[in-house]
C-alpha positions as CSV (number, residue, x, y, z in Angstrom):
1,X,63.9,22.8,22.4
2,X,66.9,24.4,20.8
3,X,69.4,21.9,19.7
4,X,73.1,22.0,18.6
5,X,73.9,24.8,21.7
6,X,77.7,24.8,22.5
7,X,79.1,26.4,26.0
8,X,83.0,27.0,25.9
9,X,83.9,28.3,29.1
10,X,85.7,28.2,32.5
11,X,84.2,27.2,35.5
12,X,85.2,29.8,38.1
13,X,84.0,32.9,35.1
14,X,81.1,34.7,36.9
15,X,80.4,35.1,33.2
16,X,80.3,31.5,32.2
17,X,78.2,30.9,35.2
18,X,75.7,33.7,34.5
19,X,75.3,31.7,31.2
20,X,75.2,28.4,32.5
21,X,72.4,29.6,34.7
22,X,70.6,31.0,32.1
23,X,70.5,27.6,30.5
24,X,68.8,26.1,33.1
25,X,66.2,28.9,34.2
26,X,65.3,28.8,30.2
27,X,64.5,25.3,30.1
28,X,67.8,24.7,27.3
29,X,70.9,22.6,27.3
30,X,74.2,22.7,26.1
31,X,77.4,20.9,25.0
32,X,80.5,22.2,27.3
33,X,83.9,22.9,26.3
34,X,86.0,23.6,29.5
35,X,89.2,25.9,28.9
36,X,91.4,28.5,31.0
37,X,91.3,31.8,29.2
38,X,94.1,32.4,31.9
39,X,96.7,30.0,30.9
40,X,99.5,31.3,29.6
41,X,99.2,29.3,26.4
42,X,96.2,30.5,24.8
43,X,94.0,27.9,23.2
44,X,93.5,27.5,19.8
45,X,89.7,26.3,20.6
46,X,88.9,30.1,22.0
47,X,91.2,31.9,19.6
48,X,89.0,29.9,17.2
49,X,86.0,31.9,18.1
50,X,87.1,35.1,19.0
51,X,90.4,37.2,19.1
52,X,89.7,38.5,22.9
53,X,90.9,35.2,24.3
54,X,87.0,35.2,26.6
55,X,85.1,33.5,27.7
56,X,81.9,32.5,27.6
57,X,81.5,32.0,23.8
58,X,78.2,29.9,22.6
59,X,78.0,28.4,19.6
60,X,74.4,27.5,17.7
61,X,75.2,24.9,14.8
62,X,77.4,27.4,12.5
63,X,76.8,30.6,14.7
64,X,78.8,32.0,16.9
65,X,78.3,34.5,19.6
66,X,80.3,36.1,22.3
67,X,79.8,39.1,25.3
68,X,77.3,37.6,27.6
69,X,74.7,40.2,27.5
70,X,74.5,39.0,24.0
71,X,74.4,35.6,24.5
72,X,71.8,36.0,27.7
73,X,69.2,37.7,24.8
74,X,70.0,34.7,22.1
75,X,68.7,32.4,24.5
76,X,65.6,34.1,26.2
77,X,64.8,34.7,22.0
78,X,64.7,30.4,21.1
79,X,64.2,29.0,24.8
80,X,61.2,27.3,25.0
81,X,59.7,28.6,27.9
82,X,58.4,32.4,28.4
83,X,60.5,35.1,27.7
84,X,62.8,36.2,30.6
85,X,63.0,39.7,29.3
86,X,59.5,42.2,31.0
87,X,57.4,43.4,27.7
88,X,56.7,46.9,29.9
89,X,58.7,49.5,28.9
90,X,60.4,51.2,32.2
91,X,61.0,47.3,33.3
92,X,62.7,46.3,30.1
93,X,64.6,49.5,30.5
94,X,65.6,48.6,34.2
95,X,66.4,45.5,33.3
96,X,69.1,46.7,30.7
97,X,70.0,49.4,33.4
98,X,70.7,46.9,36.1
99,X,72.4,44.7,34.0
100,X,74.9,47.8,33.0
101,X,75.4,48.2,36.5
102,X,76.4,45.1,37.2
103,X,79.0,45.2,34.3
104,X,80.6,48.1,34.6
105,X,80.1,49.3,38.0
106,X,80.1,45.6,39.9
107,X,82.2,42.9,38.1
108,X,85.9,44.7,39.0
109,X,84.9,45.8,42.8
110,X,83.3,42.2,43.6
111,X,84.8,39.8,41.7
112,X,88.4,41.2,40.9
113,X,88.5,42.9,43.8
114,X,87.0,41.5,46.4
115,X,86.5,37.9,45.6
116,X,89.7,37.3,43.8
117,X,91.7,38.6,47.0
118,X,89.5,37.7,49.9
119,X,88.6,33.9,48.5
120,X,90.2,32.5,45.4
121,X,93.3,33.4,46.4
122,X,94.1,32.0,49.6
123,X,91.8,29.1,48.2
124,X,94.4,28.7,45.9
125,X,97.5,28.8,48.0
126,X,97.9,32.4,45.8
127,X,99.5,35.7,47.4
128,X,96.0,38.4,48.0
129,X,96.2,41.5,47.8
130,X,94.8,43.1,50.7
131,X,94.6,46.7,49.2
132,X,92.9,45.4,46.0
133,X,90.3,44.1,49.1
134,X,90.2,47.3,50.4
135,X,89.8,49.4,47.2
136,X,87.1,46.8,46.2
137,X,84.7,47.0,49.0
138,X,85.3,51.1,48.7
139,X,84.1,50.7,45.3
140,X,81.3,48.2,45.6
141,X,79.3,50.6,48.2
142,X,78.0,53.2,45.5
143,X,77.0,50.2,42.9
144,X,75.3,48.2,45.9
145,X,73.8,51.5,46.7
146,X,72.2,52.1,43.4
147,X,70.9,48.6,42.9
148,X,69.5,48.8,46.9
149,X,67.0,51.9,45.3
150,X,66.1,50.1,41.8
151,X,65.2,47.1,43.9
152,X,62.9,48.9,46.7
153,X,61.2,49.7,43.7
154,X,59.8,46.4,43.3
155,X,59.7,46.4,39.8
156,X,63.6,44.3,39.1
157,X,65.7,42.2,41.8
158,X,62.5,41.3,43.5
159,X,63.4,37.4,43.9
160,X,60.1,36.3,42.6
161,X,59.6,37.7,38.9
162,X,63.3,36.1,37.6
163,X,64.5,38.3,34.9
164,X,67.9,38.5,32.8
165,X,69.2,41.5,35.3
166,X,68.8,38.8,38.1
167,X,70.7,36.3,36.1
168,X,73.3,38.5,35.4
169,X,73.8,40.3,39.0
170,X,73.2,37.1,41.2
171,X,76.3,35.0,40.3
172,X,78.6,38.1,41.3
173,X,76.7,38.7,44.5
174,X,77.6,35.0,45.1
175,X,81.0,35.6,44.6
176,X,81.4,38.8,46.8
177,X,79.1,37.0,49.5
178,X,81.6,34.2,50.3
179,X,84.1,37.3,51.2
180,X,83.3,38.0,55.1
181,X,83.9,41.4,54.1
182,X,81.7,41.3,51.2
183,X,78.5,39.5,53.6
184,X,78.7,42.4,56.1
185,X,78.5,45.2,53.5
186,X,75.4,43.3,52.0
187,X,73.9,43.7,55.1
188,X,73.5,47.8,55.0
189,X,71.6,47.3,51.9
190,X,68.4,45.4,53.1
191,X,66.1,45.5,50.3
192,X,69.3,43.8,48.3
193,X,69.9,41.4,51.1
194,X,66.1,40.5,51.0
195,X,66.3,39.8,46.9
196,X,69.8,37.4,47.5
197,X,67.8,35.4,49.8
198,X,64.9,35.0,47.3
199,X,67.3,34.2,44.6
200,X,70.5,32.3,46.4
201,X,69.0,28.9,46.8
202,X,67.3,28.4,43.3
203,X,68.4,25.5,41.4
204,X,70.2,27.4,38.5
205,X,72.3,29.1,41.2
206,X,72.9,26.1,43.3
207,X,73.5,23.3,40.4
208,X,76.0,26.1,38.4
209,X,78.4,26.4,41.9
210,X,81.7,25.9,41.2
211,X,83.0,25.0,44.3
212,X,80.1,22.7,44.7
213,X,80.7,19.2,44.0
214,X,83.5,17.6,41.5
């Protein structure tokens, strides 16, 4: 087992959870640093690391290693277990295609968007915006769409054969899912609906909630 593996992040980052889960499906286990990249002080800890002020950032003994994608291919490379990453080509090329996707066509619409307005806010006694909630489920349809085709392919996002695209998609699906709004638009996309249920209720998902438990 890898040793000397250090997680600085913040608990309610869909990226620091897609990491945290990543330890746990690979079998690995790391020290955590909990910080707010959102304070308005910014801490010296992070600005350590990297001058973005994000998080997650993992650090191996003396290295150092930011953007998650990144960090999600560090760790299928030394885990113990097997590799998380499909050795066929056209699936290790979906696999980078859905996790694209899910960066730059997902995280605003479902997690700034949607999530941030719909849930955290009012969780948080904070003002939503409605519009941003609007705007957000607008945008999610065509990025729900696309992944609803890759995954009646069978060949990513089929629940069973865990890969680093799932990792990476299912913590933001969680996220837009505990929007009402966000549940009822999952349910036009029925081959996506059928791979959340395969991969809601596993362990790395469950145990990495932030709103679960203390």
């Amino acid at each position: 087992m890898a040793e000397g593996l250090t997680l600085i992040g913040y608990r309610y980052s869909v990226y620091t959870r897609i990491v945290r889960a990543a330890l746990i499906e690979m079998g690995l286990e790391a020290t955590y640093h909990e910080l707010n990249p959102f304070s308005d002080t910014s801490d010296p800890l992070l600005l350590e690391h990297t001058p973005f002020g994000r998080v997650p950032v993992l650090r191996h003994d003396d290295f150092t290693l930011t953007e998650t994608s990144a960090i999600l291919r560090y760790l299928d490379a030394i885990g113990p277990g097997l590799s998380l990453v499909p050795t066929a080509p056209h699936q290790m090329a979906r696999m980078a295609q859905v996790v694209a996707v899910t960066d730059f066509y997902g995280y605003v619409p479902l997690v700034r968007q949607v999530f941030a307005n719909a849930v955290f806010a009012p969780m948080m006694d904070e003002v939503a915006d409605e519009l941003a909630v609007t705007e957000g489920l607008k945008n999610a349809r065509p990025m729900l769409q696309s992944l609803n085709a890759i995954a009646a392919e069978g060949h990513q996002l089929n629940g069973v054969d865990i890969t680093l695209a799932d990792l990476h998609l299912a913590p933001m699906i969680a996220y837009f899912t505990m929007a009402p709004q966000g549940s009822s638009m999952m349910a036009a996309f029925p081959t996506l609906q059928r791979w959340w249920q395969g991969v809601a209720d596993r362990p790395s998902l469950l145990q990495t909630d932030p709103f679960a438990g203390p």
